[in-house]
C-alpha positions in Angstrom: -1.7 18.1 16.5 -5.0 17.2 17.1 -6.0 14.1 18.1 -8.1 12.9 14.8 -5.7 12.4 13.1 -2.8 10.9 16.0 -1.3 7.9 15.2 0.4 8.1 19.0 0.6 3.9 19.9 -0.2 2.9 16.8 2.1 0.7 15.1 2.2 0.0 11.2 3.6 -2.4 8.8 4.4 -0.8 5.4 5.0 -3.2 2.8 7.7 -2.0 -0.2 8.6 1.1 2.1 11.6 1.7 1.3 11.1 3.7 -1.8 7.6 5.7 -3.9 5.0 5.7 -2.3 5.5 3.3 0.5 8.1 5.9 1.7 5.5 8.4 1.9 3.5 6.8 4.0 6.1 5.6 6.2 7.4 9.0 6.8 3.8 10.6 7.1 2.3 8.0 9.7 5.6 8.6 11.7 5.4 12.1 11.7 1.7 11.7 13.2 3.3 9.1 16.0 3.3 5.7 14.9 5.5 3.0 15.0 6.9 1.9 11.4 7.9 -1.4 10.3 9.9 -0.6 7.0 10.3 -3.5 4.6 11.0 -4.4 0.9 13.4 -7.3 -0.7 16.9 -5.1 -0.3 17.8 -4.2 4.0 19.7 -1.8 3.0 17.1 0.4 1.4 15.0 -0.6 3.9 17.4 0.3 6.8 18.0 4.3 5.4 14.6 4.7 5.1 14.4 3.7 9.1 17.2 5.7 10.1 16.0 9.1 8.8 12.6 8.3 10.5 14.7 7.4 13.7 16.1 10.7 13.0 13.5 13.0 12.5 11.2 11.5 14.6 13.0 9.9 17.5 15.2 6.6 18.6 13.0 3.3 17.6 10.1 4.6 16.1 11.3 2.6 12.7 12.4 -1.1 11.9 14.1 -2.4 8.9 13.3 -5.6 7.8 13.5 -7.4 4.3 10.9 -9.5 3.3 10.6 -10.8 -0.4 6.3 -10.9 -0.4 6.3 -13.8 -3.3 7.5 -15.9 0.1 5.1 -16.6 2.4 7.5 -17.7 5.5 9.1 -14.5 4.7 5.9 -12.9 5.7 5.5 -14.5 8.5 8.9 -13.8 9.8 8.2 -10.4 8.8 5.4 -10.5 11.1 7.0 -12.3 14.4 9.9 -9.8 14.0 7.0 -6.7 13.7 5.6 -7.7 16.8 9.5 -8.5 18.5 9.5 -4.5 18.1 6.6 -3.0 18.8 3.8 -5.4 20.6 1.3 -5.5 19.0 0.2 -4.4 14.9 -2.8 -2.1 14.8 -2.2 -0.9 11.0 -1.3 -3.2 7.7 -0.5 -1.2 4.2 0.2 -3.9 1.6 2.1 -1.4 -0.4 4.5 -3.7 -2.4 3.5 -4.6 -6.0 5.2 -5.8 -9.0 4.4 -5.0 -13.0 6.9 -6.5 -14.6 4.8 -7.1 -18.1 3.8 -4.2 -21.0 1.0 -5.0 -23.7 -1.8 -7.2 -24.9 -2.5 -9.8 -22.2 -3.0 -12.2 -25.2 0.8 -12.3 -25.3 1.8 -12.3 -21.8 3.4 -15.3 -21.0 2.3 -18.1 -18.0 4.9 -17.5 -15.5 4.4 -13.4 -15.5 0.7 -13.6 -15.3 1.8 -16.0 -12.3 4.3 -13.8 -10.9 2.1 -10.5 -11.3 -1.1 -12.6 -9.7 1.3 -14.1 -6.7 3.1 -11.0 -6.0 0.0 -7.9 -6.4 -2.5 -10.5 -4.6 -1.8 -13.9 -2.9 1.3 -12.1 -1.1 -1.3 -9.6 0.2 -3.8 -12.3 1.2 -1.1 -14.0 3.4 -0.2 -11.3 5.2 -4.0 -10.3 6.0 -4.4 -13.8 7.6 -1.1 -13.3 9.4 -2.1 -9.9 10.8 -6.0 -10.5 11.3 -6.2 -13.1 14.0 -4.3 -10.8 16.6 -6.3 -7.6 15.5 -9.3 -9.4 16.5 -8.2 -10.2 19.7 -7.6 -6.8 20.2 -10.9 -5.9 18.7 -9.2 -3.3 16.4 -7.4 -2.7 13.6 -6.9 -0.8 9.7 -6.2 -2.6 6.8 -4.9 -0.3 3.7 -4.3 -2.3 0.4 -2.9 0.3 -1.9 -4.7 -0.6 -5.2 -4.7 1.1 -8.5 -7.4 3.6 -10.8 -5.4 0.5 -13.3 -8.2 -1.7 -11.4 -11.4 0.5 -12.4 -11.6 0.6 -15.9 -9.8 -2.1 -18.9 -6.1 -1.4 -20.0 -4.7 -2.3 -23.5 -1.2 -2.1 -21.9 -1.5 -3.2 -18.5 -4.3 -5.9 -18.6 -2.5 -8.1 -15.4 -2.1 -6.1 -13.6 -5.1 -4.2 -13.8 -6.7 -7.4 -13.0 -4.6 -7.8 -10.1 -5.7 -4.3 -8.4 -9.4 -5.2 -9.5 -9.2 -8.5 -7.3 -7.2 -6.1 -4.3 -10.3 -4.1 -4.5 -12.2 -7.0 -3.7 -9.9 -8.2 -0.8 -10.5 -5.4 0.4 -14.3 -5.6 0.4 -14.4 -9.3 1.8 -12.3 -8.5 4.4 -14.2 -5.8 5.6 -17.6 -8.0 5.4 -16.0 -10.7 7.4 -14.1 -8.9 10.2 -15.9 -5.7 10.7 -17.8 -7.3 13.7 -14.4 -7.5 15.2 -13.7 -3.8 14.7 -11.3 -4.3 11.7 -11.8 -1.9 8.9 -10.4 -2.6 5.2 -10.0 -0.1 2.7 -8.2 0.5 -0.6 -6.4 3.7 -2.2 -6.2 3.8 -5.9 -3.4 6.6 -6.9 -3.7 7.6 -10.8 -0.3 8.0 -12.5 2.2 8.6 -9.4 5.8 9.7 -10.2 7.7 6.8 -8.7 10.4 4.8 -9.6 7.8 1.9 -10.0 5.8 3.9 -12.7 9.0 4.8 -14.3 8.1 3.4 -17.3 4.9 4.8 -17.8 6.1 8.5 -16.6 8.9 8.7 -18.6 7.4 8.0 -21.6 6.2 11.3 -23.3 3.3 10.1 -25.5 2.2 8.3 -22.0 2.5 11.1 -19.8 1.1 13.4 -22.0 -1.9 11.7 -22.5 -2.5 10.4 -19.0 -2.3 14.0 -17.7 -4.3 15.8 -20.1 -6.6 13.0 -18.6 -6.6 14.3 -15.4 -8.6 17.8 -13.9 -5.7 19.1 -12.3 -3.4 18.2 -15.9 -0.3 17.0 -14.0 1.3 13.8 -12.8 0.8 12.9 -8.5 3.7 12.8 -6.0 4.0 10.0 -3.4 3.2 12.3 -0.9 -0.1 13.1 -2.0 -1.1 9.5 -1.2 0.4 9.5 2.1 -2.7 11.5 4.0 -5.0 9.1 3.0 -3.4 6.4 4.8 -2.9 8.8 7.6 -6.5 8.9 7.3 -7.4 5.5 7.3 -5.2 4.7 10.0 -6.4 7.3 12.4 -9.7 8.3 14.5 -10.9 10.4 11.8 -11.1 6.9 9.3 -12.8 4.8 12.1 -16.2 4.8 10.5 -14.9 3.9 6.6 -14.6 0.0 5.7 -14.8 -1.8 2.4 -14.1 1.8 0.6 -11.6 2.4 -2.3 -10.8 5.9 -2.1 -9.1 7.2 -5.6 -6.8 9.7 -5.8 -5.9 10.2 -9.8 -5.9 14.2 -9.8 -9.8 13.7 -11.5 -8.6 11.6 -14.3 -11.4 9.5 -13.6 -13.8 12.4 -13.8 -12.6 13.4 -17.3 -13.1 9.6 -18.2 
């Protein structure tokens, strides 16, 4: 392995890794020598997923810990117990999202637009300002908010949320303006239609699928894994000069748009 892209004493804390494409990225940043922190609501998920990185990768390179992100003291015992493991955190991914509303925003009710808006952003902004103050003591660190392509453009199905990964973009962006003096870079990924358990609903729907693939260049549906590299990437050496960026990965559906 070449150094550019070594993770080797970096440690990383995945948010809703225990499945899709928090998995992914999990498994890939391990591979490359980091330090995992594997967390989602259910331990037990979260604890399988550590144990075949353990196993593949060697003893205490993962750590299963369940965190519900809608709680913010949950994040910060996610946090305390991160750096009980490994020191120090030189890598967030705020992975976890919810989308638990269909259709015209006109009819989604108060408390999901609340939920969606807590869960997709506020939950990310806590954790930021947990992680942030000890990256700029250490003058270094990679943020990676995993957005959505659902953020780029309007949706007539999935308005919330697509507000949600709009305003993820933009946490992105601030956070790169403000703390980029301290050598903290922020970035975004925005996947197109992924096949994950998450997107379940839009993947197994033929009429859907058919339609968002025949939007794409490559005329297929992603893989979790294909998302992985990127935050490899943005983790890594070879990311050190990219801040305040939104890389999309959609298999060119925006470039068919």
């Amino acid at each position: 392995m070449t150094t550019l892209f070594d993770l080797t004493g970096k440690n990383a804390i995945i948010t809703g890794s225990s499945r899709g494409i928090g998995k992914a990225i999990a498994l890939r940043m391990a591979e490359h020598g980091a330090k995992v922190i594997i967390t989602s609501r259910k331990i037990d998920a979260c604890q399988v997923v550590a144990d075949e990185i353990n196993s593949k990768f060697g003893k205490d390179r993962a750590l299963a810990i369940a965190c519900n992100i809608s709680y913010k003291d949950q994040l910060k015992n996610l946090y305390t117990q991160s750096l009980e493991f490994c020191g120090n955190i030189s890598t967030l991914v705020c992975n976890a999202a919810i989308n638990p509303y269909f259709g015209p925003s006109m009819n989604i009710s108060d408390e999901a637009f609340e939920k969606i808006m807590k869960s997709n952003v506020q939950s990310n902004f806590w954790l930021c300002n947990e992680v942030i103050p000890d990256m700029i003591k250490d003058k270094n660190g990679s943020i990676i908010i995993i957005s959505s392509i659902a953020g780029l453009h309007g949706s007539s199905f999935l308005g919330t949320y697509a507000i949600s990964k709009a305003a993820d973009s933009q946490l992105a962006r601030n956070i790169s303006v403000e703390y980029g003096r301290n050598n903290i870079r922020a970035n975004c990924i925005s996947p197109g239609l992924i096949k994950t358990d998450f997107a379940r609903a839009l993947w197994e729907n033929e009429s859907i699928l058919k339609a968002s693939t025949n939007r794409t260049a490559l005329k297929r549906i992603g893989m979790p894994d294909e998302i992985a590299g990127a935050a490899v990437f943005l983790a890594s050496e070879a990311g050190s000069f990219m801040t305040g960026q939104n890389i999309v990965i959609d298999g060119g559906e925006s470039e068919q748009s």
